[in-house]
N, CA, C and O atoms as CSV, one atom per row, in Angstrom:
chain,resi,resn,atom,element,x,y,z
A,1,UNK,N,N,-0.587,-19.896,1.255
A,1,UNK,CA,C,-1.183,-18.599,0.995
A,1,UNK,C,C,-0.213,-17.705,0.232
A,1,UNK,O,O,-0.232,-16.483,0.380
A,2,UNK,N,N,0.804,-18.449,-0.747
A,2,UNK,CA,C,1.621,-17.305,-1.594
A,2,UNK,C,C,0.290,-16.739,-2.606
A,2,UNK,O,O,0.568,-15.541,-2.542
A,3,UNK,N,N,-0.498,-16.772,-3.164
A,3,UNK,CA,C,-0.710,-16.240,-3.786
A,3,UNK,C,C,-1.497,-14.935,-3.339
A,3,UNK,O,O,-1.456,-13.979,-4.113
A,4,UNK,N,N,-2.217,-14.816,-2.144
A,4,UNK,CA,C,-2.502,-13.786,-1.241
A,4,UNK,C,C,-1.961,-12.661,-1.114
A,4,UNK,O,O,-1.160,-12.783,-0.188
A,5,UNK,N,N,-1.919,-11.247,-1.654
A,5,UNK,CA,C,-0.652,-10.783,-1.740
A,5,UNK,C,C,-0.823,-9.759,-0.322
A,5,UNK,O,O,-1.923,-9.212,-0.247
A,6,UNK,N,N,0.073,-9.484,0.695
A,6,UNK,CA,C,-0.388,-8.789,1.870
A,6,UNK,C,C,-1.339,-7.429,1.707
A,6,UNK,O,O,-2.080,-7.143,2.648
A,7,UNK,N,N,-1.321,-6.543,0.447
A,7,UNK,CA,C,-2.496,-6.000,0.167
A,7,UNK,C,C,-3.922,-6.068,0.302
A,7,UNK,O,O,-4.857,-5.291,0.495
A,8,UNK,N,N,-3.705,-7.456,0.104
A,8,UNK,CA,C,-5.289,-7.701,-0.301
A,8,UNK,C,C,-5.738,-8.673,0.526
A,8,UNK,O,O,-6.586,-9.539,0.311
A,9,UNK,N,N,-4.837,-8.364,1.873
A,9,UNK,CA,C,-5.696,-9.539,3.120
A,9,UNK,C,C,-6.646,-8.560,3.870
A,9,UNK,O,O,-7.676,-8.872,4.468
A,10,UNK,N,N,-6.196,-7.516,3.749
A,10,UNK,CA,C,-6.882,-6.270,4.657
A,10,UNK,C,C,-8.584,-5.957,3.863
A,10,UNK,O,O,-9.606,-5.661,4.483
A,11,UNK,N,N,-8.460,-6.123,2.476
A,11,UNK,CA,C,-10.045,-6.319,1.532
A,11,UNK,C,C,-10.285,-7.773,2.210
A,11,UNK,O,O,-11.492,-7.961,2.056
A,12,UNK,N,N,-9.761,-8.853,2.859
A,12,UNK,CA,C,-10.571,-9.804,2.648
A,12,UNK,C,C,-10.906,-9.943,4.014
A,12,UNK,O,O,-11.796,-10.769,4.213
A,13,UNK,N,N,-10.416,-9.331,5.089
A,13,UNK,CA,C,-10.944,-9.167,6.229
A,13,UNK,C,C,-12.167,-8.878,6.348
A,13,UNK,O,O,-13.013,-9.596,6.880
A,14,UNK,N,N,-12.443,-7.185,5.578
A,14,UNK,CA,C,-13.206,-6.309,6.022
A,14,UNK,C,C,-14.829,-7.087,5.276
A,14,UNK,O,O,-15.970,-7.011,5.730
A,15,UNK,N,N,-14.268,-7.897,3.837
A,15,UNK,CA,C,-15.365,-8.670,3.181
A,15,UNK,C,C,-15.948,-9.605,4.261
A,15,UNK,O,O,-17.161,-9.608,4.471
A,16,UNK,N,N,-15.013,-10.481,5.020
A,16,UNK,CA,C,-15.632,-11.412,6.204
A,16,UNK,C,C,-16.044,-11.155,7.319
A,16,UNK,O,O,-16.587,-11.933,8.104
A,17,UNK,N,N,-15.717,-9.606,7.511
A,17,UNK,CA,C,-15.994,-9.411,8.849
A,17,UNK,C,C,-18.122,-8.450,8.542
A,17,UNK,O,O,-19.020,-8.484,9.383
A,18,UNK,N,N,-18.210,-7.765,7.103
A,18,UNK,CA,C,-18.945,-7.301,6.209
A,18,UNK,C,C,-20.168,-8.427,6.258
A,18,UNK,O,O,-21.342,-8.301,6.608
A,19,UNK,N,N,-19.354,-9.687,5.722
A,19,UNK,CA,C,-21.139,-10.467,5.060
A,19,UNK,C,C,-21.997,-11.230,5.928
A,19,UNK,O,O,-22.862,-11.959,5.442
A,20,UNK,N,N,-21.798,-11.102,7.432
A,20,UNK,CA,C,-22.951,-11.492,8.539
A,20,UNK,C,C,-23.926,-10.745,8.711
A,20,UNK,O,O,-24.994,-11.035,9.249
A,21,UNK,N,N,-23.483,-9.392,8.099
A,21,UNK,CA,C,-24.195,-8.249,8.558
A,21,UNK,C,C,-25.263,-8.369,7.156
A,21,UNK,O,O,-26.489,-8.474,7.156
A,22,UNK,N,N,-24.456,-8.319,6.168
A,22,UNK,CA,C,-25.375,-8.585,4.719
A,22,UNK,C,C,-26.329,-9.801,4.666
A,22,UNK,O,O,-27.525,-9.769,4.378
A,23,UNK,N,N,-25.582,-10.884,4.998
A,23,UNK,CA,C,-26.539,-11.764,5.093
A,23,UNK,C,C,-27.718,-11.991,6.110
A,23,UNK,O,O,-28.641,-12.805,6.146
A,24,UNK,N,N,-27.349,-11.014,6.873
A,24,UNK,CA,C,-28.783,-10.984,7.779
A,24,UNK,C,C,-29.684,-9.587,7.296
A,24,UNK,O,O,-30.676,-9.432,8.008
A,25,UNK,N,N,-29.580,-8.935,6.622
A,25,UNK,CA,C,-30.175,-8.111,6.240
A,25,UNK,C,C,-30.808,-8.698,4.859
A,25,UNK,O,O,-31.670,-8.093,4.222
A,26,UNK,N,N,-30.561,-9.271,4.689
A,26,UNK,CA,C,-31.201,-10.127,3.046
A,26,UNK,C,C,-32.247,-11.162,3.832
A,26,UNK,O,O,-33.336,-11.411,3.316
A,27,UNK,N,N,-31.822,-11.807,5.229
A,27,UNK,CA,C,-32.824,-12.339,5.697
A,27,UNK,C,C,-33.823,-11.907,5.801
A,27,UNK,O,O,-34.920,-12.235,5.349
A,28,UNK,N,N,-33.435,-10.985,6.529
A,28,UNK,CA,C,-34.838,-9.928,7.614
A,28,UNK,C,C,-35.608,-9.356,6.747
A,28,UNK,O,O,-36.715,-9.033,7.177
A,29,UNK,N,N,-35.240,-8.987,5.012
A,29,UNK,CA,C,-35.729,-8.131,4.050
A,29,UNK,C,C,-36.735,-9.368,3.641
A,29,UNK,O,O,-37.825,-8.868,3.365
A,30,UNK,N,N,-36.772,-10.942,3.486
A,30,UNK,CA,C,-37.021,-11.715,3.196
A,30,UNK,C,C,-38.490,-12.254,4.049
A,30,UNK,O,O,-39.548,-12.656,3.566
A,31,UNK,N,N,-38.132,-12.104,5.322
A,31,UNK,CA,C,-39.210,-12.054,6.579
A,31,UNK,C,C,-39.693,-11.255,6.660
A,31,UNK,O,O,-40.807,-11.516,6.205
A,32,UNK,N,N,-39.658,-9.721,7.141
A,32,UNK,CA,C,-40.645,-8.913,7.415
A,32,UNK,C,C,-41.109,-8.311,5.931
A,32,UNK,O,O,-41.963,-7.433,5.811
A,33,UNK,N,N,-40.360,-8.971,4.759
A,33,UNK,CA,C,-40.571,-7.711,3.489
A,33,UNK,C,C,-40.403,-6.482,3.736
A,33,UNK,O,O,-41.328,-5.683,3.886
A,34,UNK,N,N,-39.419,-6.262,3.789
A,34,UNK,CA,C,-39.241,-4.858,3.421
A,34,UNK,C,C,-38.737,-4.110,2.148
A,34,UNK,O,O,-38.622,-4.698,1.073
A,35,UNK,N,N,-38.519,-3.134,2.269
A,35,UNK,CA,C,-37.949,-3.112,0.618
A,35,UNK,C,C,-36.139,-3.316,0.053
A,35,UNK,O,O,-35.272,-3.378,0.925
A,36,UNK,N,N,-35.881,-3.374,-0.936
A,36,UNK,CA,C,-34.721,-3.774,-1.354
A,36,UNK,C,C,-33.384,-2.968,-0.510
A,36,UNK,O,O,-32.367,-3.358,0.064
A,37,UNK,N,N,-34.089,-1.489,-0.827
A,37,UNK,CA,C,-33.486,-0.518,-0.564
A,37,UNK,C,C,-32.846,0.079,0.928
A,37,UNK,O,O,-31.933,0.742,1.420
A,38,UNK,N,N,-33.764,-0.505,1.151
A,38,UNK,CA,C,-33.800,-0.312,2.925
A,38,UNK,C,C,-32.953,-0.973,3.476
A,38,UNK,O,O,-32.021,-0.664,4.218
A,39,UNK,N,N,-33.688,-2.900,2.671
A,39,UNK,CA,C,-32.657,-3.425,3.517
A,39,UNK,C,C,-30.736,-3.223,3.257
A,39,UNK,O,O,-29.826,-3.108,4.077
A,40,UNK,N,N,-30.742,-3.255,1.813
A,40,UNK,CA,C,-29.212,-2.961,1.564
A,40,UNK,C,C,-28.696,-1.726,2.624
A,40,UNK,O,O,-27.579,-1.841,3.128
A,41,UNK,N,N,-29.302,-0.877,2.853
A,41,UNK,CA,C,-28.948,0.581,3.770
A,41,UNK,C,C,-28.706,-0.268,4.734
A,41,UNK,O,O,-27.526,-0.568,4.918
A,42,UNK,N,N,-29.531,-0.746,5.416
A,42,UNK,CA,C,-29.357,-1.552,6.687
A,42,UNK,C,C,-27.855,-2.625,7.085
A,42,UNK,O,O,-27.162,-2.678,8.101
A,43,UNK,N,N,-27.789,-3.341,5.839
A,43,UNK,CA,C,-27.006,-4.257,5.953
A,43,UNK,C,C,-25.683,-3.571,5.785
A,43,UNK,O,O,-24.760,-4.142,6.367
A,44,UNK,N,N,-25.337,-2.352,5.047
A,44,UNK,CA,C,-24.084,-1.823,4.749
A,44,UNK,C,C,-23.684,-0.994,5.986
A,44,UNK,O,O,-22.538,-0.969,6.435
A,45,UNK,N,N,-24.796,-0.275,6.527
A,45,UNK,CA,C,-25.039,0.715,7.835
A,45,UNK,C,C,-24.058,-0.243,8.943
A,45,UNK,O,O,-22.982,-0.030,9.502
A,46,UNK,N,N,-25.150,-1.539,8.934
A,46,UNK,CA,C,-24.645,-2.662,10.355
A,46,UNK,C,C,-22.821,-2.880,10.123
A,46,UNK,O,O,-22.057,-3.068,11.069
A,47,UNK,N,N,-22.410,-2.806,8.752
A,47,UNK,CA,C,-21.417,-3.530,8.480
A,47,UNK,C,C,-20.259,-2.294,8.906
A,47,UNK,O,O,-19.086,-2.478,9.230
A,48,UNK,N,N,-20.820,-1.303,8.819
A,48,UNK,CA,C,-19.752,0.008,9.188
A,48,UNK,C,C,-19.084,-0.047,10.357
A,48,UNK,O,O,-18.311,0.858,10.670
């Protein structure tokens, strides 16, 4: 992991700890239809 620079482990946390929440909101937008908008609110909201 040299090329990792300790800066930018703290962005790659918050990205992995972030896209369960996104990717279930792209689900659920997919199943119930909802709208684009909503669901992105949703998925960024959950990820906070």
């Amino acid at each position: 992991m040299k090329f990792i620079k300790k800066n930018s482990i703290g962005i790659l946390v918050c990205f992995l700890i972030a896209l369960p929440s996104l990717i279930l909101a792209f689900l659920l937008r997919k199943v119930m239809k909802i709208p684009k908008n909503t669901s992105t609110l949703i998925g960024v909201g959950s990820s906070i």
